[in-house]
C-alpha positions, 0 to 999 in steps of 0.5 A: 505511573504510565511509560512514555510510549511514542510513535513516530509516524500517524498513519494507518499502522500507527492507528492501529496500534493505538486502537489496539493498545487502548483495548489491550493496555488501557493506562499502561502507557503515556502515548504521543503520536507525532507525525509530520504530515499537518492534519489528522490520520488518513487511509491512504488506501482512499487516496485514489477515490478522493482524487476521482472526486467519489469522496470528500476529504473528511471522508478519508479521516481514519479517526476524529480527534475525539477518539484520540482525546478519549484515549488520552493521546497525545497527537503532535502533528505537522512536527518532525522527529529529527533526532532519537537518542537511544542512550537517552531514551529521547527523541527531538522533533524538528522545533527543538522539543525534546520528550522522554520515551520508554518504549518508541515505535517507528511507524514512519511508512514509506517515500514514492521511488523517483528516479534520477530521469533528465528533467525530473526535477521540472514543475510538473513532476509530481508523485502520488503520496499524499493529500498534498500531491492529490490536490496538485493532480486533481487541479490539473485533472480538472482543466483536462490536461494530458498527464502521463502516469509512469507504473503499471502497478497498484499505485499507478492504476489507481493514479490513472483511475483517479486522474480520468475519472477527474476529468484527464487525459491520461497516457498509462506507461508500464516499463515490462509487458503487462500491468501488475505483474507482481499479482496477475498473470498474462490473460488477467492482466490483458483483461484488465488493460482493456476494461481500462482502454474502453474506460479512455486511460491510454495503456502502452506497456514495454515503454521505458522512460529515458527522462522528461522534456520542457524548458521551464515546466514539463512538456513531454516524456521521451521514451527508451526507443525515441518516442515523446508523449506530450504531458502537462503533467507526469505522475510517477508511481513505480512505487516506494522505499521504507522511510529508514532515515532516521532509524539508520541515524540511531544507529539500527539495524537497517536493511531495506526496512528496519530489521525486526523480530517476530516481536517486532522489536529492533536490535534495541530492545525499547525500539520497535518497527511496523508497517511499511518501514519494518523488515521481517525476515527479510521482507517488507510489505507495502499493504495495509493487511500486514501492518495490521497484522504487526499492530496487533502482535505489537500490541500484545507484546506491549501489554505484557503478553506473548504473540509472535509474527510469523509473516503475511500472506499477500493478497491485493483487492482492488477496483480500477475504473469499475473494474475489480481485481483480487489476486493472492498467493500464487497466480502461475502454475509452476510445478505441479500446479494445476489450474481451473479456470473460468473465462467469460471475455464478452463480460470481462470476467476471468477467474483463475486458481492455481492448486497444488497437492488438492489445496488451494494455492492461489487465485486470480479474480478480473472482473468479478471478486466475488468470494475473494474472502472465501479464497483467501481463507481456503489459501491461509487454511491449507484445507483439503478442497477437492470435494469442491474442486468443481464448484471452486469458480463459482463461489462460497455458495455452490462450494458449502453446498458441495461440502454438505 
């Protein structure tokens, strides 16, 4: 007879553990997917196109229901799991249901961060989540209001992207002096503002938010220094936290993220943790890449072989009106880095490498990621590069032409 395997939470980690599963333990399980959202898995990486208008909503569907059906799923959505009983080994959704479980996977993402500002809790307040909020931002877009987007960082670029090319106005604030510091040094970042600025989104860095004025809507955004910028609308997108709740309920091991092994698996030994929830010595990643990752090694595990997860090399790949950014590994040349550097401003091109010891360290891409994979790949090898040292700015080609 097949276990019980439940997963909490439908999204692109949950999707891929499925997908993986039914290719490694075909049978060996009875699985329920069961998420809170009402409709079926989305990438939410698609969130910010489908709010600019490029996509239709069927477009951001991960899986249809068939392929769900055919690997006999059980998919309950729109139904919360309000309770996990780990002596039981049961969880209890939010309409009373209770199931069995032999093996449960936490796969519950992650919550937009919304500071306590004045004013916050004003109509017109949003964040930038899900299908949910994009249908309340693009209803605003559409009639050209003036929205200010609070955070410089992926999530608010792509808000701000999505929000002008819907037909906004939009105000960009960033609380440090540059956008994605997290992933671009000092010239990138300057580069990409301005394609940004030339593309009509309004970028003011080192601008603090005190909180937001209105009486019964929000009408304005007061700064640190006393400046109000006028809004019909504000979107916070300064980032998000692990969805902890219910695992801290059960009585886990929860810092910032339920704490989990190189096996994934959490202090109970029946209970595991992916994606955006998950702690992995001591860090959570809030990408898609590394909770495939996990998936995978999750997978493998549950089919009754040994894989062990060893942590994510971080890269980021995106492209904010029109303009593509790819930045992994290490961005700055501390130590004894070196970096060769290609620039070409009148293009808006910016290509950066930081190498340590003839390897590659990291890389920087504005403008032009071509060869992004190519890099990522040098970066995870550790491979000696220095006979394509040269030829490193100008991609894969030039680079295997070298080589030979």
């Amino acid at each position: 007879m097949a276990e019980p395997l439940i997963i909490v939470g439908k999204g692109m980690a949950a999707t891929r553990l499925v997908d993986e599963l039914s290719q490694r333990a075909l049978g060996r399980y009875s699985i329920a997917v069961i998420g809170e959202e009402p409709r079926l898995a989305y990438n939410r990486v698609l969130l910010s196109p489908l709010l600019a208008g490029e996509i239709a909503a069927p477009d951001i569907e991960l899986k249809p229901a068939a392929w769900w059906r055919v690997r006999g799923v059980s998919t309950l959505y729109g139904r919360a799991v309000e309770n996990i009983d780990r002596s039981a080994k049961t969880v209890t959704l939010a309409d009373g249901l209770t199931l069995p479980y032999g093996k449960l996977v936490l796969a519950t993402g992650s919550k937009p961060l919304k500071p306590p500002f004045p004013g916050g809790d004003l109509p017109g307040v949003a964040t930038f989540r899900d299908t949910r909020d994009v249908e309340t931002m693009r209803a605003y877009a559409e009639r050209g209001a003036r929205i200010v987007v609070i955070g410089g960082g992926l999530l608010g670029l792509e808000a701000a992207y999505g929000l002008s090319k819907a037909g906004g106005q939009v105000t960009l604030l960033h609380l440090v002096d540059r956008l994605m510091e997290r992933q671009l040094d000092a010239e990138g970042a300057g580069l990409l503002a301005s394609a940004m600025a030339a593309r009509g989104i309004s970028v003011r860095l080192n601008s603090a938010t005190k909180g937001f004025v209105g009486t019964d809507k929000v009408e304005g955004v007061e700064l640190q220094d006393g400046a109000v910028i006028p809004a019909d609308l504000v979107v916070i997108a300064i980032g998000v936290r692990p969805n902890v709740e219910l695992a801290k309920a059960a009585g886990l091991q929860v810092n910032r993220g339920v704490v989990v092994d190189d096996a994934m698996a959490s202090d109970d030994p029946a209970i595991f943790a992916i994606g955006e929830c998950a702690e992995h010595r001591g860090s959570v990643y809030g990408l898609v890449e590394p909770a495939y990752e996990q998936a995978r090694v999750l997978a493998t595990n549950l089919a009754g072989k040994s894989a062990a997860y060893s942590g994510s090399l971080l890269s980021t790949n995106l492209k904010v009106s029109g303009v593509g950014v790819f930045s992994a590994g290490e961005f700055e040349a501390a130590g004894d880095a070196e970096t060769v550097v290609l620039r070409d401003p009148a293009s808006g091109i910016y290509r950066k490498f930081v190498l340590r010891e003839g390897r590659l360290a990291g890389c920087v891409l504005v403008g032009d990621t071509r060869g992004a994979l190519f890099y990522l790949g040098l970066i995870r090898s550790g491979q000696d590069i220095s006979a394509i040292r040269a030829d490193l700015p100008f991609g894969e080609p030039y680079c295997i032409r070298e080589a030979a």
